[in-house]
C-alpha positions in Angstrom: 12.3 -230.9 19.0 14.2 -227.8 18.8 17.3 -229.1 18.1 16.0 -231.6 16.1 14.4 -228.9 13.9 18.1 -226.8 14.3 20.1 -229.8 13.2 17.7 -230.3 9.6 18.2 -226.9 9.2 21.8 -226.7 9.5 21.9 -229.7 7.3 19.2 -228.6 4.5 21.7 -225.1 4.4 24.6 -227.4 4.0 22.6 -229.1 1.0 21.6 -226.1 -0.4 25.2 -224.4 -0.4 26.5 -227.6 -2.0 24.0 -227.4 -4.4 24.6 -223.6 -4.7 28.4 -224.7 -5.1 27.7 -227.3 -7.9 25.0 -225.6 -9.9 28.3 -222.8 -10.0 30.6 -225.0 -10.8 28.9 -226.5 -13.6 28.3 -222.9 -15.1 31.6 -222.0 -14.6 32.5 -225.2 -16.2 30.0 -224.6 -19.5 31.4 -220.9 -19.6 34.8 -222.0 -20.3 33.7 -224.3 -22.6 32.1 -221.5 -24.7 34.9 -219.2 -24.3 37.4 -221.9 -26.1 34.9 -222.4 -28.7 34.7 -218.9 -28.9 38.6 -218.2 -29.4 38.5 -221.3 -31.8 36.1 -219.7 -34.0 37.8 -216.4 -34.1 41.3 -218.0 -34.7 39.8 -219.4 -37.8 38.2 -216.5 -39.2 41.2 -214.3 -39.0 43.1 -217.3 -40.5 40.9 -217.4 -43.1 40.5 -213.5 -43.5 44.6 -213.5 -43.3 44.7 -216.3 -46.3 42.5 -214.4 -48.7 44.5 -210.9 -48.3 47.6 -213.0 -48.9 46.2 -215.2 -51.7 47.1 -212.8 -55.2 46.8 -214.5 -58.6 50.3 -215.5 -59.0 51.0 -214.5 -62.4 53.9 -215.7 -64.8 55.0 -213.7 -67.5 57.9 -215.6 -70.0 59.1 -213.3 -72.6 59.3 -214.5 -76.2 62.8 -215.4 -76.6 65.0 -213.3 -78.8 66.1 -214.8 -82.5 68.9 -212.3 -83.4 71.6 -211.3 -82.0 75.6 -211.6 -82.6 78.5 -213.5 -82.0 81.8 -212.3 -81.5 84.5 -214.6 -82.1 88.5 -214.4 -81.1 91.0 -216.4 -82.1 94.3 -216.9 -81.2 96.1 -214.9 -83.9 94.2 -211.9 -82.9 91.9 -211.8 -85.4 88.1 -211.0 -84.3 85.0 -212.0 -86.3 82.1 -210.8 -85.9 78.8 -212.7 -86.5 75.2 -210.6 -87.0 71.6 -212.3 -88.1 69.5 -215.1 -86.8 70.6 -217.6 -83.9 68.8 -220.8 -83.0 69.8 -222.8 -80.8 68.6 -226.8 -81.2 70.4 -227.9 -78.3 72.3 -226.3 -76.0 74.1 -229.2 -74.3 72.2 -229.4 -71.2 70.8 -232.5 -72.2 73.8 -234.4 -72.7 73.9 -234.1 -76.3 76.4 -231.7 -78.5 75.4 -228.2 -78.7 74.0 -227.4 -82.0 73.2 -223.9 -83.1 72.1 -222.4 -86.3 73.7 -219.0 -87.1 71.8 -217.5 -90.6 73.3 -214.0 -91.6 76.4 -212.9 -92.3 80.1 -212.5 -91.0 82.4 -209.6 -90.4 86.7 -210.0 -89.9 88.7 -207.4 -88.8 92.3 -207.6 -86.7 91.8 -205.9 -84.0 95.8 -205.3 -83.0 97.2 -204.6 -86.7 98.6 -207.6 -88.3 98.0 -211.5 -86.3 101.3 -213.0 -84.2 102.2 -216.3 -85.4 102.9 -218.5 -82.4 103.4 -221.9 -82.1 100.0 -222.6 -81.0 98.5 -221.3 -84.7 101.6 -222.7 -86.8 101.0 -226.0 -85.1 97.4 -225.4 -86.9 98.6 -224.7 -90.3 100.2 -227.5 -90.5 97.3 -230.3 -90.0 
């Protein structure tokens, strides 16, 4: 009877400790499972913390644009003209069509070298 009573208590410690071991397990197991949660929650709110310090009103500021302004012109007898007053521009060619622009104001020629060469290039446009 002794033994008999040794043996079920060697075997009731043996159930206990693997009991022991599995109810330690299973914690262990839960624990972990928390502590990802956790680190998942955390991640988020320093996203999210990150994203609103980041997040400024993005503001776009487009200048009137300017209506005067001059023209300077050269051609090839040296001459210079100058243009001064109000410039719009209906199209300025981007769109495939011919540039058109509206010049109102007035004009200023001067020679800026003394008198203009005459070269073949500008007798060639007398002449048509």
């Amino acid at each position: 009877m002794r033994k008999q009573r040794r043996r079920e208590n060697r075997i009731l410690r043996a159930l206990i400790c693997a009991a022991a071991g599995a109810t330690a397990f299973i914690a262990a197991l839960v624990l972990l499972l928390m502590l990802i949660w956790w680190r998942g929650q955390q991640a988020e709110q320093a996203a999210e913390t990150m994203q609103q310090e980041q997040a400024e009103p993005l503001v776009i500021e487009i200048p009137e644009p300017a209506t005067k302004g001059t023209i300077t012109i050269y051609t090839p007898d040296g001459a210079v003209y100058g243009y001064y007053g109000e410039i719009t521009i209906n199209s300025d060619g981007s769109t495939g069509q011919d540039i058109d622009i509206v010049c109102v104001g007035y004009l200023e020629g001067f020679l800026e070298h003394g008198e203009p060469e005459y070269t073949e290039e500008s007798e060639g446009a007398g002449n048509e």
